[in-house]
Backbone as JSON, one array per atom type, in Angstrom:
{
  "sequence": "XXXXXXXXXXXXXXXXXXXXXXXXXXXXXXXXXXXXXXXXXXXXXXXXXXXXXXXXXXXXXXXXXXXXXXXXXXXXXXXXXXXXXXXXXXXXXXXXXXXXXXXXXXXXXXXXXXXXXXXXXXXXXXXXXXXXXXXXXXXXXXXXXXXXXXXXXXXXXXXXXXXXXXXXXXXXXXXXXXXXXXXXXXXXXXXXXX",
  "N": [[0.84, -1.18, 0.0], [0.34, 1.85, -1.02], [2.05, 4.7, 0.78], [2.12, 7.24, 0.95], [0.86, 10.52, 1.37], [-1.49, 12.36, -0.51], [-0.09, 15.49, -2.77], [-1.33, 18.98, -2.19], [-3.69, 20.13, -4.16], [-3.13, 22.56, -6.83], [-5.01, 24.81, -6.85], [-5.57, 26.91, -7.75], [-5.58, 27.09, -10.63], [-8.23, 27.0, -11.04], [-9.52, 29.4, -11.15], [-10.57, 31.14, -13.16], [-10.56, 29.04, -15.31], [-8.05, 27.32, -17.6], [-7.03, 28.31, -21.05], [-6.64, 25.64, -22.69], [-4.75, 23.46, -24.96], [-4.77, 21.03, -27.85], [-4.08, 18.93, -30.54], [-6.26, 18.84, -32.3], [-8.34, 19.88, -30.86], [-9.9, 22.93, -28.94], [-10.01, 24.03, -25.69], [-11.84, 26.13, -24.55], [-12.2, 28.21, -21.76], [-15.6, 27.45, -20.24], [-18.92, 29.2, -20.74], [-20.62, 32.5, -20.76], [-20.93, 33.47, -23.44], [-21.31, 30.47, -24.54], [-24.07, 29.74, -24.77], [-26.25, 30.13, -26.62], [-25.16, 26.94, -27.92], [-24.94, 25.52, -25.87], [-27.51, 25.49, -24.28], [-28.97, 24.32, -26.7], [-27.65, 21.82, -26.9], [-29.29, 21.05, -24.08], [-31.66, 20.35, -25.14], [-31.19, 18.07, -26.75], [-32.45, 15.16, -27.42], [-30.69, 12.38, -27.48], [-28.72, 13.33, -26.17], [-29.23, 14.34, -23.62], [-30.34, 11.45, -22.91], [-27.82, 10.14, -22.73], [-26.57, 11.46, -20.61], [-28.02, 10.88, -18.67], [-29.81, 13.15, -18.1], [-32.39, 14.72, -17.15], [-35.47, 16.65, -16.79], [-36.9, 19.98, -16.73], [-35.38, 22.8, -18.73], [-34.24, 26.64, -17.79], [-33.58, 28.94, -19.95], [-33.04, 31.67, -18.64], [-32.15, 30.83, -16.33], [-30.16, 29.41, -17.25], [-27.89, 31.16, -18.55], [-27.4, 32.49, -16.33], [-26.15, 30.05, -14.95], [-23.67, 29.77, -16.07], [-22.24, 32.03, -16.53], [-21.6, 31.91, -13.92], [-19.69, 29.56, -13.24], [-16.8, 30.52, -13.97], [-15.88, 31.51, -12.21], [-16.01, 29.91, -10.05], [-14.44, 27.7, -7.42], [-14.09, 25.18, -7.28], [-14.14, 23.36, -9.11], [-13.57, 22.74, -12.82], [-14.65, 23.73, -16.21], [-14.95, 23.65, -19.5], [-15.42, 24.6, -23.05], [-15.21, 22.88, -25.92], [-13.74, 23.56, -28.51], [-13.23, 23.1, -32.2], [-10.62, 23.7, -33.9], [-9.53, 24.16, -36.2], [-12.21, 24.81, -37.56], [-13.51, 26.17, -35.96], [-15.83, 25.66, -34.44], [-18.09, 25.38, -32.1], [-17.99, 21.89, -30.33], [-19.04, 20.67, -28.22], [-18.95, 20.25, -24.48], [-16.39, 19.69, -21.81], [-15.86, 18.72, -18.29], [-14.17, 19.02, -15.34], [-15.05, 18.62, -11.98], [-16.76, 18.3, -8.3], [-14.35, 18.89, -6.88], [-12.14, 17.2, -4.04], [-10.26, 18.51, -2.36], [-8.24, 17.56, -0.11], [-7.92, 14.64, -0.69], [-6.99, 14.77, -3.69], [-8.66, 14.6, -5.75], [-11.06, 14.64, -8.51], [-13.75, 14.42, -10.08], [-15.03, 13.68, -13.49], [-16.64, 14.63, -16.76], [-17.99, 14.4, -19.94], [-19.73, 15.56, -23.13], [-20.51, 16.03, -25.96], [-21.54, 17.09, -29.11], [-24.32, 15.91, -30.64], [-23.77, 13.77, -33.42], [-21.09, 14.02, -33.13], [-19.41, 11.83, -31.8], [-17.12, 9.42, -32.35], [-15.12, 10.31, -33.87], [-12.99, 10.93, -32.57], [-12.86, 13.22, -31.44], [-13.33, 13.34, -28.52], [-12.43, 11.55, -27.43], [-9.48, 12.96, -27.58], [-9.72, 15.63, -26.29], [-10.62, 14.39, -24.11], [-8.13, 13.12, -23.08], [-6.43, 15.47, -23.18], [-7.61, 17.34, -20.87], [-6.82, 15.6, -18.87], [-3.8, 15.9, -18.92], [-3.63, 17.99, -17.97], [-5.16, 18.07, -15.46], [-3.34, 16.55, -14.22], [-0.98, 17.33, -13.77], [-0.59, 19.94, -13.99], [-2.33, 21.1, -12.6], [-1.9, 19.2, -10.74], [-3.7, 16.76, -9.45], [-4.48, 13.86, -8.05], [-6.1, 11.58, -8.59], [-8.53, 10.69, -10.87], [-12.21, 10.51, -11.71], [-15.05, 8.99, -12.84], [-18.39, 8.15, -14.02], [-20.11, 5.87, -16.11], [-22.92, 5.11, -18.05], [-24.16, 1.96, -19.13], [-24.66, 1.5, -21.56], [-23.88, 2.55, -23.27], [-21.32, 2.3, -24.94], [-19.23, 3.46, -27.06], [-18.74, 5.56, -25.63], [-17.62, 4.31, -23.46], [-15.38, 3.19, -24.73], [-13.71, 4.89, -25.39], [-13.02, 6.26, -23.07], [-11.17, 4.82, -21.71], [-9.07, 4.62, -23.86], [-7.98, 6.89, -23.36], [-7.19, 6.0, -20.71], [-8.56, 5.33, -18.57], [-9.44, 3.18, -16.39], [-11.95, 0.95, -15.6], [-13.38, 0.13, -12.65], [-15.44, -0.48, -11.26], [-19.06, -1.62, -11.22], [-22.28, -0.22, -11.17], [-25.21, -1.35, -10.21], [-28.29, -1.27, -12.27], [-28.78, 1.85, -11.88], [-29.58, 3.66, -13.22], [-32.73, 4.73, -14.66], [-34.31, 4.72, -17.8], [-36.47, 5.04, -19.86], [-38.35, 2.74, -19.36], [-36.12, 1.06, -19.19], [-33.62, -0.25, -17.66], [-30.49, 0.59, -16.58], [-27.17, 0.08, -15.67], [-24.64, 1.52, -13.98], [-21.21, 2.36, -14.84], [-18.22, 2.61, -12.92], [-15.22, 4.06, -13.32], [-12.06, 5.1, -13.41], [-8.94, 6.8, -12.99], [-5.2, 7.14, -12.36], [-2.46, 9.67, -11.36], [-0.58, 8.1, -11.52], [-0.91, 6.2, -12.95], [-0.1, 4.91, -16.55], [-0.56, 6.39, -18.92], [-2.03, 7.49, -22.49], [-0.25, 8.98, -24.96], [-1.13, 11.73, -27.05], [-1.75, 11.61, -30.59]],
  "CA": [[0.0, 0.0, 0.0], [1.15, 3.15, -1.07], [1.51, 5.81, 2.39], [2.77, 8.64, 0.43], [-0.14, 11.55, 1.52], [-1.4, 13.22, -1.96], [0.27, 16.97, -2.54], [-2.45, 19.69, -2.12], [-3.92, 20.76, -5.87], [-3.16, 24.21, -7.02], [-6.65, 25.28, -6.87], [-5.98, 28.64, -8.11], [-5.8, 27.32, -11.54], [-9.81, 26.66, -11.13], [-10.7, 30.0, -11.02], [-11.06, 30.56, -14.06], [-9.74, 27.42, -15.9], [-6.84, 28.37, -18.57], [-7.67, 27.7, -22.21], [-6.04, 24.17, -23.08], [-4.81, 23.07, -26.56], [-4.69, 19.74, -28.23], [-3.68, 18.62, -31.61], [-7.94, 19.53, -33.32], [-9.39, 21.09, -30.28], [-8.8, 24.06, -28.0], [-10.31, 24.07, -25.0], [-12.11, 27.46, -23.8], [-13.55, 28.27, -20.6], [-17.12, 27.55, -20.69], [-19.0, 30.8, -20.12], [-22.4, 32.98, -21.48], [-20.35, 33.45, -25.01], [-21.91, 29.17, -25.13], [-25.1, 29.97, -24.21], [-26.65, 28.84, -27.38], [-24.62, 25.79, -28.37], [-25.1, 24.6, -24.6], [-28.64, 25.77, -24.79], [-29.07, 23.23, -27.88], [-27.56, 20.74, -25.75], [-30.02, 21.05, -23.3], [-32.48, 19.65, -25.62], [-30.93, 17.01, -27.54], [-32.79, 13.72, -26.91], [-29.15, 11.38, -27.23], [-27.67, 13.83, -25.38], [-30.36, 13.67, -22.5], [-29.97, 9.75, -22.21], [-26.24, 9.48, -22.56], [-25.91, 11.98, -19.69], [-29.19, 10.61, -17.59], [-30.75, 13.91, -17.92], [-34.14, 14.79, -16.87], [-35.86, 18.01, -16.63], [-36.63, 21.23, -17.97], [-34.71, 24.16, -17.84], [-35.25, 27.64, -18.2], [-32.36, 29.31, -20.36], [-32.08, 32.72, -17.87], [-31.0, 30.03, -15.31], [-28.58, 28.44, -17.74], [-26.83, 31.52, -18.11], [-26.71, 32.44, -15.04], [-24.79, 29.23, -14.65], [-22.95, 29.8, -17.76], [-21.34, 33.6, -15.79], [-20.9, 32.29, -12.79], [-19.21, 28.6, -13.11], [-15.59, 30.63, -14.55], [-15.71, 32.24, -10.64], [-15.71, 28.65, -8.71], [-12.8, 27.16, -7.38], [-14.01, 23.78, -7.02], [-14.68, 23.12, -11.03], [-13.49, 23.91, -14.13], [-16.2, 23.83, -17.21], [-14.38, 23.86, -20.98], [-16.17, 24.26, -23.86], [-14.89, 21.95, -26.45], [-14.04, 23.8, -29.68], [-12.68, 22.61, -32.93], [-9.17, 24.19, -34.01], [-9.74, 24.55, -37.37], [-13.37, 25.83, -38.03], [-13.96, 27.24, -34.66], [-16.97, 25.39, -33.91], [-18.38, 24.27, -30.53], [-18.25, 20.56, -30.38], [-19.71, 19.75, -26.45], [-18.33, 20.86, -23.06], [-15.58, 19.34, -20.57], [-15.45, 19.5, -16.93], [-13.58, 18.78, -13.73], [-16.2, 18.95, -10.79], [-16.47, 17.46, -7.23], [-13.49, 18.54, -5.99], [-11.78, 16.86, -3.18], [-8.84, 19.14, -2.73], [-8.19, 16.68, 0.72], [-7.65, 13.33, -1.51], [-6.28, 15.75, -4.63], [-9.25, 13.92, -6.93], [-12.0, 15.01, -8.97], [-15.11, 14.1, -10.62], [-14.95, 14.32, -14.75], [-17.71, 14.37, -17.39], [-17.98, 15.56, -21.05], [-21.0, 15.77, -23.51], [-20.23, 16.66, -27.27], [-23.05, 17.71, -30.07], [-24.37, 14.4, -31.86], [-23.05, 13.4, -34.65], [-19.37, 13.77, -33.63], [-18.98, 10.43, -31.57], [-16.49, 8.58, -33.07], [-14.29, 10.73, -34.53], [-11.6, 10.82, -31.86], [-12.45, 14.49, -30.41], [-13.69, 13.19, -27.03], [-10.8, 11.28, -26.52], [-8.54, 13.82, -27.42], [-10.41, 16.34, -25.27], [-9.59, 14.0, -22.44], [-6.39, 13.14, -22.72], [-5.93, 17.07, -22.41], [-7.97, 17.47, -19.58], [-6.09, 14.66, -17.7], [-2.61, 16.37, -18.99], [-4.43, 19.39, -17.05], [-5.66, 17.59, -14.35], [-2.46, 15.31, -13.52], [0.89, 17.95, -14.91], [-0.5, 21.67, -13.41], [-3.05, 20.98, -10.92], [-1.94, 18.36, -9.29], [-4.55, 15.9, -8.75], [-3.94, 12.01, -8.18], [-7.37, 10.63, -9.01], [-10.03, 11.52, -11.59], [-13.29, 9.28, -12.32], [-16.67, 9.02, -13.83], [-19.2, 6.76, -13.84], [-20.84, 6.12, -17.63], [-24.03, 4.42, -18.69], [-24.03, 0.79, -19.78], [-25.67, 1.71, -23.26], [-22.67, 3.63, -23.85], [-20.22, 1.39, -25.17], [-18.59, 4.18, -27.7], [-17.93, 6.34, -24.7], [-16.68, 3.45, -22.49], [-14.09, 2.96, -25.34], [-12.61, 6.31, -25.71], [-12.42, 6.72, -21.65], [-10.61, 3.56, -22.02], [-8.03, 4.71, -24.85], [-7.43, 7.91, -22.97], [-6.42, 5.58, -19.8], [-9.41, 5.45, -17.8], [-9.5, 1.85, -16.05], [-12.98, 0.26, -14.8], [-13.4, 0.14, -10.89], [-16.39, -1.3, -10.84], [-20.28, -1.35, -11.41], [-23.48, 0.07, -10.04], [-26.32, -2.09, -10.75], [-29.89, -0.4, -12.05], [-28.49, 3.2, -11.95], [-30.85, 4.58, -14.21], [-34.22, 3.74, -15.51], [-34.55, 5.43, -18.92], [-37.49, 4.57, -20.92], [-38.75, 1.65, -18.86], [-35.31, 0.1, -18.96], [-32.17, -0.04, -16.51], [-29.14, 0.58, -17.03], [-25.94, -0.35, -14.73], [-23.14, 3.0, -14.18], [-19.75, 1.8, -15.16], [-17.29, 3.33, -12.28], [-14.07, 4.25, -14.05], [-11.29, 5.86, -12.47], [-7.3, 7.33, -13.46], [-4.66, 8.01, -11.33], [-1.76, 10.14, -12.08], [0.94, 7.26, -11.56], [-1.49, 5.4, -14.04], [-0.04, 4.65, -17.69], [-1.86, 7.3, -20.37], [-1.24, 7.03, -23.92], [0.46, 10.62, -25.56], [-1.83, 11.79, -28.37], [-0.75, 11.27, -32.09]],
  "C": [[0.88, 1.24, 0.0], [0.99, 4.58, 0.42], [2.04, 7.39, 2.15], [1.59, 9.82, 0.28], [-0.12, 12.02, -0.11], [-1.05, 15.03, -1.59], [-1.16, 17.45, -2.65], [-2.64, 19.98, -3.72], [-3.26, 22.01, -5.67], [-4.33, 24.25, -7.85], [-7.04, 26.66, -7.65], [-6.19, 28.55, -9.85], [-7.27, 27.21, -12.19], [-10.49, 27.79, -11.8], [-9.94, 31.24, -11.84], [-10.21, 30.0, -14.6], [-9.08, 27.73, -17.22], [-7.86, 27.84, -19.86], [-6.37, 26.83, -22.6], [-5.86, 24.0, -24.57], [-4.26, 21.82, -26.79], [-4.37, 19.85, -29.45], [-4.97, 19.39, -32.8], [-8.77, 20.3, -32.3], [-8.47, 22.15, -29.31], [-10.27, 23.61, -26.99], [-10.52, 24.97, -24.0], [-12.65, 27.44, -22.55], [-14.62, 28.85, -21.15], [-17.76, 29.07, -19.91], [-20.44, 31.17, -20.65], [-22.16, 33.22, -22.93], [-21.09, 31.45, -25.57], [-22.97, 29.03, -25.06], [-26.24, 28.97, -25.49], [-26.74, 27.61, -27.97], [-25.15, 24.9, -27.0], [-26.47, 24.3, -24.57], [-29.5, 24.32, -25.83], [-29.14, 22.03, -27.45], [-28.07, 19.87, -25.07], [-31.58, 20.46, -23.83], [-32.45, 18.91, -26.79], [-31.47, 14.94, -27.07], [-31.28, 12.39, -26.69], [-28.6, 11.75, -26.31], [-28.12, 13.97, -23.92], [-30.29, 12.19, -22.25], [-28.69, 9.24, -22.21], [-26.04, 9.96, -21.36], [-26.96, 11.7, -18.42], [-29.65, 11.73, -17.57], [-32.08, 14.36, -18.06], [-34.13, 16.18, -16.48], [-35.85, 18.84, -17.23], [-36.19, 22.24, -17.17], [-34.93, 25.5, -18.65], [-34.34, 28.44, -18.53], [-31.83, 30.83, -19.68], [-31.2, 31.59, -16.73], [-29.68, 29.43, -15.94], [-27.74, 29.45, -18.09], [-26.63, 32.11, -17.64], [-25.67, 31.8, -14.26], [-23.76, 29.33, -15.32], [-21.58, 31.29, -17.1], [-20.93, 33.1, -14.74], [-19.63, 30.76, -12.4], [-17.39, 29.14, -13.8], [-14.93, 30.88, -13.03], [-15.48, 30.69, -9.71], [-14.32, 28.08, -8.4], [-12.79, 25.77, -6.73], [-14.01, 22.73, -8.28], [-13.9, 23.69, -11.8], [-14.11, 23.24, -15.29], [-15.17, 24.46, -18.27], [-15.55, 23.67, -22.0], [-14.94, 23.97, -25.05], [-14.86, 22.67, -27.74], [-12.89, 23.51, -30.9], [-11.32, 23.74, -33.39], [-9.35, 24.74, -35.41], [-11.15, 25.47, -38.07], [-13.84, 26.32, -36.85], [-15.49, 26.67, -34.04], [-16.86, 24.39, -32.73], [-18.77, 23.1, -31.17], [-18.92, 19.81, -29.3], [-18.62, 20.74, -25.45], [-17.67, 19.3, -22.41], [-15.23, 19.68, -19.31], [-14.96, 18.7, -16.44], [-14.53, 19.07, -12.97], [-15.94, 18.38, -9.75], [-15.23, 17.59, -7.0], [-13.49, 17.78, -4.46], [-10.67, 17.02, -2.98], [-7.99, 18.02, -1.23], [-7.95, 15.45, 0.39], [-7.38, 13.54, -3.24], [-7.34, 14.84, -5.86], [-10.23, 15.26, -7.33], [-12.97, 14.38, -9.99], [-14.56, 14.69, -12.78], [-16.52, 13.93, -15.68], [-17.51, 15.22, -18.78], [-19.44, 15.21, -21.65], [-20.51, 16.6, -24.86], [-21.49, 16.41, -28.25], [-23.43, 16.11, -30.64], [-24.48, 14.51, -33.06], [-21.64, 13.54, -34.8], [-19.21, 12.63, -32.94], [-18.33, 9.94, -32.7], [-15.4, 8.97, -33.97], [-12.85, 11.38, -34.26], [-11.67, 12.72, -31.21], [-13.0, 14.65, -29.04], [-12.64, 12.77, -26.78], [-9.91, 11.99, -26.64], [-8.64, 15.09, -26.82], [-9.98, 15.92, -23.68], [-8.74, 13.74, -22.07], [-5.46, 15.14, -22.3], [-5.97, 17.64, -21.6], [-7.11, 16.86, -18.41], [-4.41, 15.09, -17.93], [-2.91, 17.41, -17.77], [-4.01, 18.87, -15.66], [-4.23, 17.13, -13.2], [-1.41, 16.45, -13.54], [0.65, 18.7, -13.95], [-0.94, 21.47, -12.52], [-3.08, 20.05, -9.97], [-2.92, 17.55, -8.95], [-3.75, 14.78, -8.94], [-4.79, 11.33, -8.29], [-8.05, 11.51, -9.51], [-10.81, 10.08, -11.64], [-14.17, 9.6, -12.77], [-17.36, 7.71, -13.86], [-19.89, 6.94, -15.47], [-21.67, 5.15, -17.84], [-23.76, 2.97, -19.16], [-24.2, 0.52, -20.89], [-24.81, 2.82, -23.68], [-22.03, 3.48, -24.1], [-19.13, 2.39, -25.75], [-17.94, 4.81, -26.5], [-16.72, 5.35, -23.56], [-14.93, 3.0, -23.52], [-13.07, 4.35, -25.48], [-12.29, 6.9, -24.01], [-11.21, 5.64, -21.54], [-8.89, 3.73, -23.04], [-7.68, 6.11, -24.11], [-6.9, 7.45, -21.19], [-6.93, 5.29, -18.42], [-9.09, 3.52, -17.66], [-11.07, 1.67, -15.26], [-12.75, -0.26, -13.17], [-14.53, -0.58, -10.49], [-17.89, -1.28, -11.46], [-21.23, -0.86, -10.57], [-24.77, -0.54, -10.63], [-27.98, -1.27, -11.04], [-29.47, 1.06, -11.75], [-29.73, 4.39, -12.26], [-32.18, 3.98, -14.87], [-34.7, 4.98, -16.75], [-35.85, 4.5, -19.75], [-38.15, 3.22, -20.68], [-37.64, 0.63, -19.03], [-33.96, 0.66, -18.37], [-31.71, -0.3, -17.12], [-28.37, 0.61, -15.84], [-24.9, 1.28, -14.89], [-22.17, 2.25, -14.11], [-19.21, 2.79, -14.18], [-15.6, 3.02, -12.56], [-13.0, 5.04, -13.52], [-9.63, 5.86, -13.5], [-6.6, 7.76, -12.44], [-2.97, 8.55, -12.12], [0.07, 9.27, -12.16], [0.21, 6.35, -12.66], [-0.51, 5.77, -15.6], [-0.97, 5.7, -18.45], [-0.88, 7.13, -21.73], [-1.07, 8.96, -24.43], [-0.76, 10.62, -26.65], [-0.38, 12.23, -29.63], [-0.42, 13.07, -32.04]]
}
């Protein structure tokens, strides 16, 4: 067993979260400049059952959240945009800190119809350069849908390892689904992007 305490994060890079660059995306802080792409988002039926979401929302509240999530210093919220034509592709966050066990909570959510074309995983391999290099964490995770196989492969190729299951998670459409609990730590193996 490892007894080596985790270093504290540097928390300060939370607030607000730098802009990140990858090989096809950049990675802005999310903000009220996404308002409509997120907006969109917010009522995409795929994009509602990949992420278990339920409910309606009422777009002054969303950007309200949208202004004030650059100010937190427990989060940081990227919006996901392509390098070349400048278009939003989905959002990336860090959430749930636990600056006390140097982890955090991750989750993304990109427009449908880009699955599969390698800019989620290369989204997270940037995040987790982020996550692991500047700020110092030593654990990220996520839990992902069972009816989500695409995503379970690209958390997977960006170095994510399976931890476990949660049985019946979700009940979408009169049928359960199991949460995959997935986890990274920063002595973990990641693969470099091309």
């Amino acid at each position: 067993m490892n007894a080596v305490p985790p270093t504290e994060p540097n928390t300060g890079l939370l607030t607000p979260p730098p802009t990140l660059r990858g090989r096809r995306v950049r990675l802005d802080p999310l903000g009220p400049l996404h308002l409509d792409s997120v907006w969109s988002g917010l009522h995409d039926p795929d994009t509602l059952r990949l992420t278990g979401t339920r409910g309606h929302f009422d777009r002054d509240a969303v950007e309200t959240h949208l202004a004030a999530i650059g100010a937190a210093d427990d989060r940081a919220d990227w919006a996901i945009i392509d390098i070349e034509s400048g278009d939003y592709l989905g959002e990336i966050v860090l959430n749930e800190l636990d600056a006390d066990n140097a982890s955090m909570n991750f989750r993304i959510a990109l427009l449908p119809g880009l699955p599969g074309r390698g800019y989620g995983t290369e989204a997270t391999t940037v995040v987790l350069d982020f996550a692991f290099g500047r700020l110092g964490l030593h654990r990220v995770f996520l839990d992902v849908y069972s009816f989500n196989p695409r995503a379970l492969r690209s958390y997977e190729k960006a170095g994510f390892v399976t931890e476990g299951r949660q049985r019946h998670t979700l009940n979408w459409d009169g049928e359960w689904a199991d949460s995959i609990l997935m986890g990274i730590l920063s002595t973990d193996p990641r693969p470099a992007l091309n």
